[in-house]
C-alpha positions, 0 to 999 in steps of 0.5 A: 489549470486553476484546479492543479494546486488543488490536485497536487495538495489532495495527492499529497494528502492520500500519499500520507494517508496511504503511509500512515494506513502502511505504517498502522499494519505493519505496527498491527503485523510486527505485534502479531509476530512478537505474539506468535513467538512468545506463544511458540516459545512459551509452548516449546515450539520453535520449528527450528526441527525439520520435523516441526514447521509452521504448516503443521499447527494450523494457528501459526500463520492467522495475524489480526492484522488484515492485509486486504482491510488495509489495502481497501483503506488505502484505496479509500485515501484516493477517494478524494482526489479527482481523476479526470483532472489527473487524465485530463491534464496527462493529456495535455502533456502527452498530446503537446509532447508528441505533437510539438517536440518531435519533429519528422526526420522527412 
C-alpha cells in the first residue's frame, strides 16, 4: 500500500477544496439575499401581506449564485484523487473482514 499516503493526502486536499467552493456560494447566496432585500425594501415590497408573495414578481428568487456551477466545481476537487485505489483497498478490508473475523457458528 505505497500509494495510501498519497490518497489520504489527495482526499483531504478535494475536502478543503470542496469547503472552500461551499463556503465561496454561500458568500455569493447570502449577498444575493441581502441584494433582494434592499431591493424589496427600497421598493416597498416586503411580502410580510398574504396578498404579496414571492411567486408573484417573477425576479424575487433569480440569485447569481449558481447551485449547479458550484456542485460541478466541487465535483471537479475529486478530479485528482484515484478511485481504483479507494476501491481497491475497501476490497481488501471488506474481503479480509468477512473472510477472517467471522467465524461459523456450525
Amino acid at each position: 500500500m505505497d500509494g495510501g499516503l498519497q490518497l489520504i493526502q489527495d482526499l483531504r486536499a478535494a475536502a478543503e477544496c470542496s469547503q472552500n467552493v461551499y463556503a465561496e456560494y454561500e458568500e455569493e447566496r447570502l449577498a444575493d439575499e441581502e441584494a433582494e432585500q434592499r431591493k424589496r425594501d427600497e421598493e416597498g415590497l416586503n411580502f410580510e401581506n398574504e396578498e404579496e408573495s414571492p411567486a408573484d414578481d417573477p425576479n424575487a428568487w433569480n440569485f447569481a449564485a449558481d447551485p449547479e456551477a458550484s456542485a460541478r466545481k466541487t465535483a471537479s476537487c475529486f478530479d485528482a484523487v484515484n478511485r481504483f485505489l479507494i476501491g481497491e483497498i475497501s476490497g481488501r478490508l471488506f474481503a479480509s473482514f468477512f473472510n477472517n473475523e467471522l467465524k461459523p457458528l456450525i
